[in-house]
N, C-alpha and C positions, 0 to 999 in steps of 0.2 A: 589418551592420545599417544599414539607413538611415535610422532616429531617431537621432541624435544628440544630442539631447535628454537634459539627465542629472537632472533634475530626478525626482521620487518624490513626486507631490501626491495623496494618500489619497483627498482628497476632490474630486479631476478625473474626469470620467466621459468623457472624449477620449480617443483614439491608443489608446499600448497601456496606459491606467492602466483606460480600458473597455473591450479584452482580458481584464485581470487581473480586472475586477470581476464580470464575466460571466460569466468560465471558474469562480471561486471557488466563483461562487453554484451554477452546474452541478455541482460538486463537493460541496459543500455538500446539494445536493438530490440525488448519487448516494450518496450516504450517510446521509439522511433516508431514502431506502428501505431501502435493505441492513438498515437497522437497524430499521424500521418496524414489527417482531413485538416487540423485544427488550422495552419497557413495558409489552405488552399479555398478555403471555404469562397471567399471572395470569387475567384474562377469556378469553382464549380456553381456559383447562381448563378455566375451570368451564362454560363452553359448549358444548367439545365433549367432555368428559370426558377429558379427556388425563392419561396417565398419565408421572411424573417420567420414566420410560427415554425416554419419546414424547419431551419435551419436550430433555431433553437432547440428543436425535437429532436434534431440527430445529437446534440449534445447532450440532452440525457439517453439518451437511448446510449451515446456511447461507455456511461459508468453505469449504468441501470445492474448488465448482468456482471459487471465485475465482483458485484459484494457475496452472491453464492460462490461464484466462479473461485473466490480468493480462498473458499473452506472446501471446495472438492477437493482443489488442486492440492490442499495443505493435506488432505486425508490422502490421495494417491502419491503424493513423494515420498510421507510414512511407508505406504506399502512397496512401493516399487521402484525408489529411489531417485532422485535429481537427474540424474544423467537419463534416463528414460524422458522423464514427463518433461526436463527444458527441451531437448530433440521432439519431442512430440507436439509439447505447446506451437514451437518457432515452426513448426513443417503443417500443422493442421492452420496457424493464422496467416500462411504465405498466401493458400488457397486463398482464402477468405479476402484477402487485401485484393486480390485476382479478380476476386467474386465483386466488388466495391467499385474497384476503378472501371470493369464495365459492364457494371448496370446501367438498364437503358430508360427506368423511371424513378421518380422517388422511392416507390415501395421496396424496389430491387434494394437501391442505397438504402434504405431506414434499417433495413433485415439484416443488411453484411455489416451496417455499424454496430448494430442491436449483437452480433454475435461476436464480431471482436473486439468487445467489452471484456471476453474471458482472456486477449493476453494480456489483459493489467493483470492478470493474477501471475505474470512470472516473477516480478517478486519475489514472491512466496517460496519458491524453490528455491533460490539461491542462500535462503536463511539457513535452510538446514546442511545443505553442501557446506557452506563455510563454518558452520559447527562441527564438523563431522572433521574437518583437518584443519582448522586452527583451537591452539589450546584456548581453556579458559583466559590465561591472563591477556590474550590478543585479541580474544574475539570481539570486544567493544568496538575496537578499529577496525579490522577487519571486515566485521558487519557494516560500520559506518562507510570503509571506502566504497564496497559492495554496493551499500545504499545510497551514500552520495553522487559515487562517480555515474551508476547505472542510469540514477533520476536524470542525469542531464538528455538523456534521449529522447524526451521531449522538446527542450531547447534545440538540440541539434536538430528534429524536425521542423522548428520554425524558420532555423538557419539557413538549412540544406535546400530544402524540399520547394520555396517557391523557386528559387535556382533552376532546380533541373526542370519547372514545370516550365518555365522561358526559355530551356534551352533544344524544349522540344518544341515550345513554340502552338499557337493553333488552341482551336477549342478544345482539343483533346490533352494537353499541355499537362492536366492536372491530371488525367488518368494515369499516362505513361510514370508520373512523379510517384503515385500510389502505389502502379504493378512497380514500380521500381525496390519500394518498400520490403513487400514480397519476395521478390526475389534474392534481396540479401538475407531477407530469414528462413528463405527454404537452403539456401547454400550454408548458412551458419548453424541449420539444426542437424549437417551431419559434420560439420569439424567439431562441435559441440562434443556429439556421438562420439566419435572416433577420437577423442583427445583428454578425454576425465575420466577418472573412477570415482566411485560415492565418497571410496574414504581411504584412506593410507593404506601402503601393503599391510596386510597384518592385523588389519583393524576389522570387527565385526558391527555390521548396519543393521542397528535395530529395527525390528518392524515393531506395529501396533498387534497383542495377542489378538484383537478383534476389529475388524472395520466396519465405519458409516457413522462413527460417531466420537467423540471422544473421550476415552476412559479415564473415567473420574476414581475417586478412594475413599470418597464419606458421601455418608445421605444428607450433612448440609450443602455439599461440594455436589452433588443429584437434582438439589432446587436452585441452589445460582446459577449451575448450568442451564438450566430451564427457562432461568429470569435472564442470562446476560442474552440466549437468542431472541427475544422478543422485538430490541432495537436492528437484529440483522432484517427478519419480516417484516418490521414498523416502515424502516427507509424505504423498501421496494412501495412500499403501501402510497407511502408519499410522494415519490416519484409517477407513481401510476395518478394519483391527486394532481401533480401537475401537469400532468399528456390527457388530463382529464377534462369535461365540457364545462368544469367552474374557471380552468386557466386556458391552457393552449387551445384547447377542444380538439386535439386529433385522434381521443382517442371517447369514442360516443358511451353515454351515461352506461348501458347494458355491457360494454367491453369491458368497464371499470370495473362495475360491480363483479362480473367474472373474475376477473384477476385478483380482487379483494378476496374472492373464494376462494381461490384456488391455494392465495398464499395461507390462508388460513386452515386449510386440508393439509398443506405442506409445513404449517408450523406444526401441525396434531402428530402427524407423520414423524418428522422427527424428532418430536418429543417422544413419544413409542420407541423408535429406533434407539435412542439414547438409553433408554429402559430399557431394552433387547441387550445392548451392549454391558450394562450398567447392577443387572438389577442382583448378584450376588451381592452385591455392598449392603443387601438388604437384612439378607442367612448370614452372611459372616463375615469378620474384620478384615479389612487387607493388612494385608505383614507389613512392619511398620517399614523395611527397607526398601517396600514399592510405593509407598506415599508420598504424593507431593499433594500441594496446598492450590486447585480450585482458583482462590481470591488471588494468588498472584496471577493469574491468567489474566482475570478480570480488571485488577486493578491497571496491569497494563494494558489494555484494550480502552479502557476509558483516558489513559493516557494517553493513546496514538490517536486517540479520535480529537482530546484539544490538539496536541502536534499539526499529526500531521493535515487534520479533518478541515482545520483552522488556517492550513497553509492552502490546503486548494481551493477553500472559500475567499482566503483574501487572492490570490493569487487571480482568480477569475475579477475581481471588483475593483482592485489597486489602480489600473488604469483608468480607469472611468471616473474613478476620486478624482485622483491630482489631474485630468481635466477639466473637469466640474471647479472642485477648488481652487487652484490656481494657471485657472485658464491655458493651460497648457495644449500643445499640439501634440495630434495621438503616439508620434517619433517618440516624442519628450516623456511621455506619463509610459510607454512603455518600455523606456531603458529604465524610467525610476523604476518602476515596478517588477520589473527581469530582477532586479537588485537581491528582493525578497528570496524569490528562489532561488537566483543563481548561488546564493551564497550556502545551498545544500553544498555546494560539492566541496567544501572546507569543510563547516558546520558539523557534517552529518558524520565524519570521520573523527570530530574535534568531539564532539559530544561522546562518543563511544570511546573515544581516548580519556575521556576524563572520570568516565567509568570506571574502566580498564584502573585506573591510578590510583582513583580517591575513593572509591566504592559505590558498591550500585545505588545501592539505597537513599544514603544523601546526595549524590549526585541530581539523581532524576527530581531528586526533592526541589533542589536548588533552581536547578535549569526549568521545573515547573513555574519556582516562585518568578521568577526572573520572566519566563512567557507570559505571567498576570500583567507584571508592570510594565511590559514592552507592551499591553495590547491598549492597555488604560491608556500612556503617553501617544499611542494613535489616535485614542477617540478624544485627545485634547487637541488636535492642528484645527486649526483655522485657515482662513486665508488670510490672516493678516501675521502668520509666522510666513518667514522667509521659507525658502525653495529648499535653502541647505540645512536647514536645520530641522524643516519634515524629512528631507532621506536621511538625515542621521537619525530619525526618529525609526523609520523601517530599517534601516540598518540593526538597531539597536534590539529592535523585536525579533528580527529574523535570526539573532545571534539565536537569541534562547530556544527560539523554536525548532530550526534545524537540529543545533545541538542535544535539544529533547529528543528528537527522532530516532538519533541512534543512540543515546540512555536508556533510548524503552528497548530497541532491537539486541543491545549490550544486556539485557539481561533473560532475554526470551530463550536463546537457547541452552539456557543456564536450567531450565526450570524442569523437563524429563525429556530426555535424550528420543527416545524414541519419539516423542510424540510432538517434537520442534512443528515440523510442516505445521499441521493442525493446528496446533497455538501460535504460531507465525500468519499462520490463513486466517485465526478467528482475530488479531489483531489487525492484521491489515484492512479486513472488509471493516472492522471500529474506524478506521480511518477515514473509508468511504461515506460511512455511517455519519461521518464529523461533516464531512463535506455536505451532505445533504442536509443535514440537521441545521448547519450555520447559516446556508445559504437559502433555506426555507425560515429562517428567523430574520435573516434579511429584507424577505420582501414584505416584511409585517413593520421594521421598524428602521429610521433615518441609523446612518452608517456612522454614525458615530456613539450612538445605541448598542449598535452592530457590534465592536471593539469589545464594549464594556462587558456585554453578554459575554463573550469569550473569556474575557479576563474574569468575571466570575466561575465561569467553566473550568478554569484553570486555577482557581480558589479551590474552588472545591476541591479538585482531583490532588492536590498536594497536600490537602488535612488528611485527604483518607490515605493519601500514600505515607504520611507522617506517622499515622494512626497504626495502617495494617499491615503496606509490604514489607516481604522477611529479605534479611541477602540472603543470597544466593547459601545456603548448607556446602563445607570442602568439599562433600565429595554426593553424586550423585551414585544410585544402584540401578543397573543393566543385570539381567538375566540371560546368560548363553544359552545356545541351542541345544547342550546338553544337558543345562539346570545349574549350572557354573553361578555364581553371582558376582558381576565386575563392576566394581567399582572405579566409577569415573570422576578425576580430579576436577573440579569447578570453579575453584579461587587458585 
């Protein structure tokens, strides 16, 4: 790193603190879209006559392609850098938001949802930009405010967006809310352009020696790779099971089966391709100062998926509880429930600080242990505990869980320089993968079943984190463009 600089001034809009403030906001407004139906849903049935299955549909359709979309996108910022692919993302999903607000039947809408599912994967991009110019000892936070503050773009679409669809007024109320959408991310994907560079003066951006895959440095780290993509192809699997004619039916027995084809052609495929990239580990050893270790990938990936996987599954269900539960009005059960999330945008920062301070290892250990018992103490409320003392109960959960989020992101860019995006990509679709996994465990058992699941999920994942991940090594190795070997400080 060539900022030396250890200083963290919020309110500087210099170096890399206007990096951080600009990636956020990118982020921030990639998630203002993704999310930019989720308010309006209400106007747009009565608009276009949408029926509950319809509606349900577009809600998977809208995370459906995000869990590829989060590993392309991680393999094109390796090659091409943040500054290209967030400009590209934000200018290719304005169309699209265009393409949404007016369609003039469902199919038109199911397709423009179906495809801006890929800008949840902005994300993704931003991990590796704020790796690239905050040192190791910042990056925890850094990562966290990035992750915190950007998440709230979803909120802000719930806040914002039925607003302006009232102040246009009219059936079309919700469209103009949508192209509105749009139109701040095609204006922000060129101040984006025209206002960052990858990395500090001076500083050289690694790319991957090979793309389409990611390079690995042992033939055991060859079949876990193998093994960790099965749950990225599994969820889609599942997702097509529920648009399938056993649940929703809109999507008829022969399409399914197609699509069950198809991902299984596309898991054989890149399994090959990872072999194409891969298969010298076979003829001979890698140098030991291009080695890293596979299982931390993994292990944090199984971590984002209790995290954060666990957060979009209660996140979706928390209001319908504490209705159910304690009779409450939908106002009421969904300011409780905002609670959960909204407390990313401390959380997520506080977690990666506590990284940052105390170390990675036991950190994530801790805030994992801590996610069990926050999830157990939800699946004990009744209705006959008081009001205040179930939000202290989500409160209590959600400490851990945010906090875990950026414990996992606090050590991802720690693990090979060059190949951040990718390992940031294959975490974040774990996290999608969480979402599906929980909330397809959900419709099988009572919610407070639901909890305990989790909380063993997060059992689990803190023995084997106890068990296997390493901190972070001082110093990571980088090979220059003329065979130079640089060494990058890490702690």
């Amino acid at each position: 790193m060539s900022d030396s600089n250890t200083s963290m001034n919020l309110f500087s809009f210099s170096g890399k603190m206007k990096i951080l403030h600009l990636s956020w906001i990118a982020f921030f407004i990639s998630f203002f879209v993704w999310f930019n139906h989720a308010p309006l849903l209400g106007m747009m049935r009565e608009s276009m006559g949408l029926t509950d299955q319809q509606i349900k549909t577009l809600l998977i359709l809208n995370v459906a392609l995000t869990i590829p979309a989060r590993i392309i996108i991680g393999m094109l910022v390796d090659a091409f850098g943040p500054r290209r692919i967030y400009s590209m993302l934000l200018f290719v999903s304005s169309f699209l938001c265009f393409g949404f607000a007016m369609a003039e039947d469902y199919e038109q809408l199911a397709l423009m949802r179906f495809l801006l599912g890929f800008v949840g994967a902005g994300f993704v991009i931003g991990i590796r930009m704020i790796g690239e110019w905050f040192p190791a000892r910042q990056t925890g936070l850094a990562q966290g405010i990035y992750g915190g503050w950007g998440n709230f773009g979803s909120a802000g679409a719930a806040v914002i967006l039925p607003t302006v669809a009232l102040m246009f007024g009219g059936d079309d109320g919700w469209r103009w809310a949508i192209a509105s959408t749009g139109a701040v991310a095609l204006i922000y994907s060129a101040v984006y352009y025209f206002s960052v560079t990858d990395t500090p003066k001076g500083s050289t951006y690694f790319k991957p020696k090979k793309n389409g895959a990611l390079e690995i440095t042992s033939v055991f780290d060859f079949f876990l790779y193998l093994l960790m993509n099965i749950p990225l192809f599994a969820a889609l699997a599942v997702l097509t099971w529920k648009l399938g004619p056993q649940n929703l039916d809109m999507l008829s027995r022969g399409v399914s089966s197609m699509i069950y084809i198809i991902l299984s052609i596309l898991y054989v495929f890149q399994s090959i391709r990872i072999y194409q990239v891969n298969k010298h580990i076979f003829s001979e050893p890698v140098a030991d100062f291009e080695r890293y270790k596979f299982k931390q990938v993994a292990l944090l990936d199984l971590a984002y998926m209790v995290t954060f996987g666990s957060e979009l599954a209660v996140v979706s269900i928390l209001p319908l509880y504490f209705m159910d539960t304690f009779h409450l009005s939908a106002i009421q059960a969904g300011l409780i429930a905002s609670v959960f999330a909204g407390l990313n945008l401390i959380m997520r920062p506080a977690g990666g600080w506590i990284s940052d301070r105390f170390g990675r290892k036991s950190s994530l250990a801790v805030l994992m242990l801590g996610t069990a018992a926050g999830y157990y103490l939800l699946s004990l409320i009744t209705s006959e505990w008081s009001i205040s003392l179930a939000v202290t109960a989500v409160i209590f959960s959600s400490l851990f869980v945010n906090a875990g989020n950026g414990a996992v992101f606090a050590i991802i860019p720690l693990v090979k320089r060059r190949l951040t995006g990718q390992i940031a990509g294959m975490a974040g679709a774990y996290g999608n993968v969480g979402g599906v996994t929980f909330l397809t465990i959900l419709s099988f058992v009572a919610t407070d079943i639901f909890f305990v699941v989790i909380a063993v999920f997060a059992i689990v994942t803190f023995v084997f984190i106890a068990l296997f991940l390493e901190n972070p090594k001082e110093q990571m190795a980088e090979v220059l463009p003329d065979g130079t070997v640089q060494m990058i400080e890490v702690q």
